[in-house]
N, C-alpha and C positions, 0 to 999 in steps of 0.2 A: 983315720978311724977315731983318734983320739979328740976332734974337731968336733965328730961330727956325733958323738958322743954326748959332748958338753952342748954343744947344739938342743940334742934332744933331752936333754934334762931341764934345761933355758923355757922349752918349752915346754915339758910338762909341768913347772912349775910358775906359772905365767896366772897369772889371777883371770878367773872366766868374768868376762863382760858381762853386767846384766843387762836384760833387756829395760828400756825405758817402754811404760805403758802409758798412751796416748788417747784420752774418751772423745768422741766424737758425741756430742749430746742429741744433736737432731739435725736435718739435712737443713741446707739452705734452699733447695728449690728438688720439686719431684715429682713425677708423672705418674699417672695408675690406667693400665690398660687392662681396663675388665674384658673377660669371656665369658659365653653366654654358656652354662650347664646345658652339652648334649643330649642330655637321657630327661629334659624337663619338659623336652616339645612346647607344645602350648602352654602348659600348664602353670599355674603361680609357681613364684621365689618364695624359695620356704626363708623368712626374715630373719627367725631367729638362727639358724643353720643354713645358711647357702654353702650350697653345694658344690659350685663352680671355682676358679682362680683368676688371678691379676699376674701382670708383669709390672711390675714394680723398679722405677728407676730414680734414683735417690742422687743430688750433686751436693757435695760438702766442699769448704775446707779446711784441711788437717793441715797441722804445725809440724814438719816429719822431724823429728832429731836425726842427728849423725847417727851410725851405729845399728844396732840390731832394736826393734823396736814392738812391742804389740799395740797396732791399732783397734781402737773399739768402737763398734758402729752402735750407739744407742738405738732403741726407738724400732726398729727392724717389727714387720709385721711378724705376731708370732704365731703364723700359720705358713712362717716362710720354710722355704725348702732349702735347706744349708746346699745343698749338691748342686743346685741352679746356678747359685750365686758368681757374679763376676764382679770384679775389683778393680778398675782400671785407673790410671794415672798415676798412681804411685813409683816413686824416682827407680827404686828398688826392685818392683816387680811384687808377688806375694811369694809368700815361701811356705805356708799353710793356711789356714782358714779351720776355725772351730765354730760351732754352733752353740753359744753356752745356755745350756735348754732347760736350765738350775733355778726357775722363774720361782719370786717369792711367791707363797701362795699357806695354806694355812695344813698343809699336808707337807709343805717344803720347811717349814718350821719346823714340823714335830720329827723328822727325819732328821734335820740336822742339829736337834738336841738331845735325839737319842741317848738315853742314861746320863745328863747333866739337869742337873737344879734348876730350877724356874719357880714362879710363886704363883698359888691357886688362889684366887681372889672370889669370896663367895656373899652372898645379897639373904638379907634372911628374908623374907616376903612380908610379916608381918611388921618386924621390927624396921627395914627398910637399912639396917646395919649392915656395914660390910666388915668384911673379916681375910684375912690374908693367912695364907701359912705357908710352907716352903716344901715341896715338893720333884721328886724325879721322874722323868718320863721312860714308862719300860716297855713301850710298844712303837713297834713301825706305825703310819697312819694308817695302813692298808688294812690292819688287824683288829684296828678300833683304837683309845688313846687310853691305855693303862699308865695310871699314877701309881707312885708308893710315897706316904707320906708317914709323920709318924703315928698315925693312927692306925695304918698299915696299908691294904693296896686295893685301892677302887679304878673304877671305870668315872671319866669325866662323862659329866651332865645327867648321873644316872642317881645323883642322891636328894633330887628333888626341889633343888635349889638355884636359883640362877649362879650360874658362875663359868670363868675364863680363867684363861694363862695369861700369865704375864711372862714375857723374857726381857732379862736386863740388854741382851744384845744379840744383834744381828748374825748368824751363824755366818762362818766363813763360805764364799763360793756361790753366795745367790745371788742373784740379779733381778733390781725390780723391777725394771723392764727387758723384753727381750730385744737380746745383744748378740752379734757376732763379731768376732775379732778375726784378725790376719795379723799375722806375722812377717817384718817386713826389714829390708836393711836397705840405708840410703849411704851414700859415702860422706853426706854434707847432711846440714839442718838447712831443708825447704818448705816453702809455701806450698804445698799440694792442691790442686784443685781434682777433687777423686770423685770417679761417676761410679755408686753400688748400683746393679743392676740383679735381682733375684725373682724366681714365682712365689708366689703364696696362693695359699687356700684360703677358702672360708668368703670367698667374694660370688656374685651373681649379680645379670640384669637382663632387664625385660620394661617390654614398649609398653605404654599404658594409655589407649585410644581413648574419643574425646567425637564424637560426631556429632554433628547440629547437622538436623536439615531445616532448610532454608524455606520462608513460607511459600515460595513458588511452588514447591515440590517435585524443584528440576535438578535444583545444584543441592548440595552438603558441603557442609565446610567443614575439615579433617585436621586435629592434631591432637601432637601425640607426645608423649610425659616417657623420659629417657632415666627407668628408677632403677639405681643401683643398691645392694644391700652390702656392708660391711659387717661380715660376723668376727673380727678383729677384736681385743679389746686396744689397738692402738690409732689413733686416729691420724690422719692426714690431712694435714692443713694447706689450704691454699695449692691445691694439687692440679695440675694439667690433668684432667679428665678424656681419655678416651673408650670407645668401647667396639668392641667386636662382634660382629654378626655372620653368622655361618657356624657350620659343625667342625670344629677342629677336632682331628684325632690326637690324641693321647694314650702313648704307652703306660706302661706298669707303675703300679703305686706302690713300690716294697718300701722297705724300710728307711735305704740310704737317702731317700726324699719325703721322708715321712714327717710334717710339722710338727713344733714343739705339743705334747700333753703334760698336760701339769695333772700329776695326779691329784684323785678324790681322796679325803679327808675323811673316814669312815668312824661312826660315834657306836660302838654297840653297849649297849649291859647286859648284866646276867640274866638268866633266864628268870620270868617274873613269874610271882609266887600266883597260884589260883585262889581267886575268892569267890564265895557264891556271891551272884549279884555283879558280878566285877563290871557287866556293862553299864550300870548306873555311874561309874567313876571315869573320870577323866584319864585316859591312857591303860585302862582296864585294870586298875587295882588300884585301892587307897593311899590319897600321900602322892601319886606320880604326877610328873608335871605338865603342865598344858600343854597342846600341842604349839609347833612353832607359828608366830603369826604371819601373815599372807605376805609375799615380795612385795616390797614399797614399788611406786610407781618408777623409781629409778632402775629400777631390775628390769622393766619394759622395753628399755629404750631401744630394741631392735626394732621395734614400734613405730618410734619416731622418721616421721617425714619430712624433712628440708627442702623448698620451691624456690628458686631461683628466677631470675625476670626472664621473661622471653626473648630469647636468642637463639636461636633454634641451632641446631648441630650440621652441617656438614655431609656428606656421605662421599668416601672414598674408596678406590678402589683399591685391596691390599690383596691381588693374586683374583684366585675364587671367593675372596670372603668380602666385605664392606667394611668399614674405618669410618666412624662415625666420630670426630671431633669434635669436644665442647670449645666453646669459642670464648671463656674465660675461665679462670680457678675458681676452683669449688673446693668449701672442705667438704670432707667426706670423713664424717664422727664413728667413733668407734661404736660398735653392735648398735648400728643404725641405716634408716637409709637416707639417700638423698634423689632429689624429683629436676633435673634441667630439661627446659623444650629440648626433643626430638626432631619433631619435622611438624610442618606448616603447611595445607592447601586449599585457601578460602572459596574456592567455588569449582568443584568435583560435580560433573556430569553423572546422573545419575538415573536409578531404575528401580520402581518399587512394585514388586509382585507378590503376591499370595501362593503358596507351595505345600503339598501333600506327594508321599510315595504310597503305593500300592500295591498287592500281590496281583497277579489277574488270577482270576478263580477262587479270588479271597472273599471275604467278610469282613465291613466296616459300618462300625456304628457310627451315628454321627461324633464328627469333633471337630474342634475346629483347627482353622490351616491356620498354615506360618507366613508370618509375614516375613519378608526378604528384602534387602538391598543390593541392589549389583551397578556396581562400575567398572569402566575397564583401566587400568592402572597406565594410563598411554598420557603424555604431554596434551594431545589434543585435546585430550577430555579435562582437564586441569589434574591432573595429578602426575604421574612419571615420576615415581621414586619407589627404591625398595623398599616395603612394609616387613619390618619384622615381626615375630610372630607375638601375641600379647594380648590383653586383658582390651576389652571394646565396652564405652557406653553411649548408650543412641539416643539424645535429647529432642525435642518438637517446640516449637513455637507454640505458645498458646494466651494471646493477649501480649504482656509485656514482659511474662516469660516465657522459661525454657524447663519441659517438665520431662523426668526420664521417660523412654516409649520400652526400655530392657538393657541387657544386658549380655556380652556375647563374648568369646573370644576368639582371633581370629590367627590361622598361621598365617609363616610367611609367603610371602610374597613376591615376583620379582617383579620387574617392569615390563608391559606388555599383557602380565597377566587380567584375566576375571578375576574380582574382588567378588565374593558373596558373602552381606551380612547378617545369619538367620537373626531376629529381632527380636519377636514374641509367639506367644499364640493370638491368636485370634478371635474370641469365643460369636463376635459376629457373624464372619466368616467362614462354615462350614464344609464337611465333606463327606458323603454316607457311601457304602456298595450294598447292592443287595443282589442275589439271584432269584430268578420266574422259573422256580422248577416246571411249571406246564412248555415252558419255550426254549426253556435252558438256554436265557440271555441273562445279560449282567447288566446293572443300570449302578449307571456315579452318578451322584447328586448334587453339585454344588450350591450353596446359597446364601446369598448377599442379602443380609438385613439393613446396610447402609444404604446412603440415599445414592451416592457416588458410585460408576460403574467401575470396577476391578481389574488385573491383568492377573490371569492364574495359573500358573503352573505343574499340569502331574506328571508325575513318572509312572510310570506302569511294569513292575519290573517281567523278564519273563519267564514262560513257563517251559522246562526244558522238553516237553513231553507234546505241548500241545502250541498253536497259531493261534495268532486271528483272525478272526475270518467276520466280514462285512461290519467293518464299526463304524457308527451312524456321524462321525465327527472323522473329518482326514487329524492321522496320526504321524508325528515325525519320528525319528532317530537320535537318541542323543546318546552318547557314553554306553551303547550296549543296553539301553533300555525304549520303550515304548515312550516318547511326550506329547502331552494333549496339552496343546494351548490354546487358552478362550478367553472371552472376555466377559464377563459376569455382571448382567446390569444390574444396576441400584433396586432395592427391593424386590428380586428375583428369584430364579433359578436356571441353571445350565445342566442338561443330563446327556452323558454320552453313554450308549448303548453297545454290546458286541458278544460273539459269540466265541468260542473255542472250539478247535478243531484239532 
């Protein structure tokens, strides 16, 4: 007993090891696998805000000490999700992992100098003098930034002066970039070669079409711009770029995978006194200060667009979904996007028709039809590849250029499929209905003011109540509705006639 005793006082008295903290500044090599925002359909990438996430995988190597240790991953998108995150290679294994989400920011300042001394540095406007005094901060950011100085206690920016904080130093516990750390024990000091692998938010992409037709007006030639957006402020250099196409499901977005927010910085003043006339003055009463001037061009840069040479991407197959790998590193800059070839198909069989829908027993003034493109997505035809879904422009020969003919977007696509690309209107190209109350017949009108004869297409959708009965043009079946196909000579017209029953 008496051993074992002296034992355990040996040990409570044993000095605790600290941990050695080890920073990892930035990956040596790392891959970004975007997903494409579900709920976005067709529709644009919102630049400044994508909506979407990446899989994000990061190779480093760390110096691991003997001992208990915290490693620090710099650089970490800070839109990642601490609860994704995996850690692998370390001798050790991990023994925790935090997400330290304490990002410098001008809201993270005023928080962690809460009631300590800083100095208010003020510009007189006319004299162009500056002036200092020494000041305590008595408000959260959240509240607005109350000072007390010894003049007594104002609100920052509210006394019509330019002016800032100064801090002699950096509050304990922030981080200027976002970091996560793991906790790790090795028995030896090794060379580690360690893969982070985590999700983050704030990422999206979408194809961006590119059609030429060809002066024959047989073929088109097809490609397509592979633009991802980074809403990050952290950037990734030299990244293995991939991207995912198809609808992946995704569970719950609670809290425990919720990316870092850095709060907002909130500036208020007192309530401001009324003047008559007050809208004559700048910021509604005399003496207040200008309002703030417009974001420098460097605040855009979710704007910015990156094009890389063509090399077009890949399409693989990952399950139900498609893996589209770029075929070199790409950076990919923080709150920006970047543009790599997609896909390539220099001479696409093709089909160009004129198109109107109809009610029958309707009424239609003239207008004009749409013009259409259709191909079938087949090897035969030069194409055979998945189109994902994305922003379309339709360019023509004209002399020794290429001038736009519109604008379209198109979903996706698979192989196999009908491609249809509505194009423009038409204002040449028309289409009227009218009815002969004496015969209670219907006449459509179509009419070609060009020189060239047309292929046209209507739909006629139907009437749940009544038929058709003897229409002067035989009529097919397409998709559950009525199709009149004709051909419309050069400065013409074509009319199909019928009646309901």
């Amino acid at each position: 007993m008496r051993r074992i005793v002296l034992a355990a006082l040996a040990i409570a008295g044993a000095p605790v090891q600290a941990q050695t903290v080890v920073t990892s500044s930035a990956p040596d090599k790392m891959s970004v696998t975007v997903y494409r925002d579900p709920n976005r359909g067709a529709g644009a990438i919102n630049a400044r805000f994508p909506q979407s996430f990446a899989l994000i995988s990061e190779k480093r190597r760390i110096a691991v000490p003997a001992g208990d240790s915290v490693i620090r991953f710099e650089g970490v998108a800070d839109g990642m999700m601490a609860v994704s995150a995996v850690v692998t290679g370390l001798p050790g294994g991990v023994v925790q992992k935090n997400r330290d989400a304490r990002l410098l920011s001008p809201a993270a300042l005023v928080d962690g100098t809460l009631g300590n001394g800083v100095h208010l540095r003020r510009t007189n406007r006319q004299t162009g003098q500056v002036t200092e005094q020494d000041a305590i901060i008595r408000s959260t950011a959240a509240s607005g930034l109350v000072l007390e100085t010894a003049q007594g206690v104002e609100a920052l920016r509210c006394s019509g002066l330019p002016e800032t904080i100064v801090q002699d130093r950096l509050p304990s516990g922030l981080s200027v970039r976002p970091t996560l750390s793991v906790t790790t024990s090795s028995a030896r000091p090794v060379e580690a070669d360690v893969t982070l692998t985590y999700l983050t938010t704030g990422f999206d992409w979408g194809a961006s079409y590119v059609v030429r037709l060809a002066p024959d007006g047989r073929t088109l030639d097809l490609f397509a711009w592979l633009t991802v957006a980074n809403g990050n402020t952290i950037s990734f250099p030299q990244a293995d770029l991939l991207a995912v196409g198809g609808r992946v499901n995704r569970g719950s977005r609670g809290d425990p995978s919720a990316p870092w927010q850095s709060p907002s910085l909130t500036l208020q003043c007192w309530p401001e006194p009324s003047y008559e006339g007050a809208e004559d003055y700048v910021g509604g009463y005399p003496g207040a200060p200008p309002p703030p001037p417009p974001a420098p061009m460097a605040m855009m840069a979710a704007q910015e667009i990156m094009v890389t040479a063509r090399r077009v991407a890949e399409p693989e197959d990952l399950g139900d979904l498609k893996l589209y790998r770029v075929p070199m590193p790409v950076d990919i800059n923080a709150n920006g996007q970047k543009q790599v070839a997609l896909l390539h198909r220099p001479a696409i069989a093709y089909r160009s028709y004129y198109s109107a829908s109809l009610e029958l027993a309707g009424s239609q003034d003239s207008s004009p039809l749409r013009r259409m493109i259709r191909f079938i997505n087949r090897k035969e035809a030069g194409a055979g590849l998945p189109l994902p879904s994305g922003a379309l422009s339709v360019f023509a020969p004209r002399g020794r250029e290429s001038l736009l003919l519109g604008e379209a977007r198109m979903r996706d696509h698979a192989m196999g499929e009908t491609v249809e690309i509505d194009v423009n209107d038409s204002p040449q190209h028309r289409i009227s209905q009218t009815k002969d109350v004496a015969t209670g017949r219907y006449h459509i009108v179509l009419s070609n003011a060009g020189a060239s004869p047309i292929a046209a297409e209507i739909e006629l959708e139907n009437v749940s109540t009544s038929r058709v009965v003897a229409p002067s043009r035989t009529l097919a079946r397409r998709d559950g509705r009525w199709l009149w196909a004709v051909t419309v000579p050069g400065n013409g017209t074509t009319e199909l006639h019928y009646r309901l029953k």
